[in-house]
C-alpha angles and dihedrals in degrees: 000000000000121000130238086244096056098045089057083045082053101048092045100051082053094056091048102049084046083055088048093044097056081036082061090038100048081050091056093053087057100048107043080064104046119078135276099077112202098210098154094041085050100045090047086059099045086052093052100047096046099045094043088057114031093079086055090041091055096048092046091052095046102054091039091059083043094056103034087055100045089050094050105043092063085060088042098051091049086065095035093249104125080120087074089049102104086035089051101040095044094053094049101046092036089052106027130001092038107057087038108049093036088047091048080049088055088038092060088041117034100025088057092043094060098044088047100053087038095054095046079050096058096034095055097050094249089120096049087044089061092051092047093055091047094256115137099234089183100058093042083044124034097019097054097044094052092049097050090051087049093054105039103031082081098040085049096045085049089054087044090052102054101037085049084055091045081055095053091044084053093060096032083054087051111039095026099038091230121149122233095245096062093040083060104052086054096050091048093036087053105046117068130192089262085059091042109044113040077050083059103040094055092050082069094060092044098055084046089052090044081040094046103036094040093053090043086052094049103039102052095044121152138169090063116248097352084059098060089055094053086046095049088050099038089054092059088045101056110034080052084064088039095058090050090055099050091049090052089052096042098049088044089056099036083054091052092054105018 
């Protein structure tokens, strides 16, 4: 049973990692504007995260087009409309399943990865060996790595989305009998730009929180090695809540003006 004592421990340590987390956050926003610009540094980055995660991207948007498909046909046949299959499968992947699952993948991946490689950084001095030699750690670091999620989570969750589409056309060629041509100009015919961008625009907002979280987590690593591991975790954990939140957000605000 938890005392009174250690649930308002609780509660407090929560309220002053979120402090330290906008604090982060605030420092970031300095430093993305002020010179130098690390451009190699960012586009390096850019380059690793993209091309570590595509291949799992792909394989998670194809099997989720596969399955959700194959769940949803069955429902559909019982009232005789099979035809609103493509329509129905390619909004809900393009505004909803597809930028979050994809995003929680990245945020596995990616987001780990970030705390992990951050906190060996700081544990084993290589942070406070960049200070000491003038260089800004937390501009060729941080900067760069919350920049490059925030660029490529949407480019990866447009390339999830349409191989996820290219799944469900599969099983709707094979069990339905229609063409992909015509799977296609339904799917095009059904989504409109107020389906497509507000899906993209949030995508944006949830490579910045596993960017964000992932390098906080990482930078500011303690306990050694056992540290790195319970960044690494706690990373994944809480950019998993963040991006709940900011869908939430974002679908109640897309609903008020969309």
């Amino acid at each position: 049973m938890f005392t009174s004592l250690q649930i308002k421990n609780s509660f407090k340590n929560f309220f002053i990692e979120i402090g330290e987390l906008s604090n982060f956050a605030v420092r970031f926003f300095k430093e993305v504007f002020t010179r130098p610009f690390e451009f190699k540094e960012l586009l390096r980055q850019c380059y690793n995260m993209g091309n570590r995660s595509i291949l799992l991207v792909g394989v998670t948007g194809f099997i989720l087009g596969l399955v959700f498909t194959l769940q949803s046909r069955p429902t559909l046949l019982e009232f005789g409309a099979q035809a609103w299959m493509p329509s129905m499968v390619s909004i809900s992947i393009v505004r909803e399943i597809g930028p979050v699952i994809i995003s929680l993948i990245c945020a596995g991946k990616i987001g780990s990865g970030i705390g992990a490689e951050l906190g060996s950084m700081r544990v084993t001095e290589q942070i406070a060996a960049m200070e000491v030699s003038g260089t800004n750690p937390f501009k060729y670091l941080v900067v760069t790595r919350i920049m490059a999620t925030t660029l490529m989570i949407p480019l990866l969750v447009i390339f999830g989305d349409a191989i996820a589409l290219f799944g469900s056309s599969l099983i709707e060629n094979l069990k339905g009998d229609v063409s992909f041509l015509l799977y296609f100009n339904k799917v095009f015919d059904a989504i409109k730009f107020s389906d497509l961008l507000p899906a993209i625009a949030k995508t944006f907002f949830f490579g910045f929180a596993i960017g964000l979280v992932g390098s906080f987590k990482g930078y500011y690593s303690k306990n050694g090695t056992v540290g790195v591991g319970e960044a690494s975790n706690s990373a994944v954990v809480y950019t998993s809540m963040l991006l709940f939140i900011i869908d939430f957000i974002a679908v109640f605000v897309t609903d008020i003006f969309f």
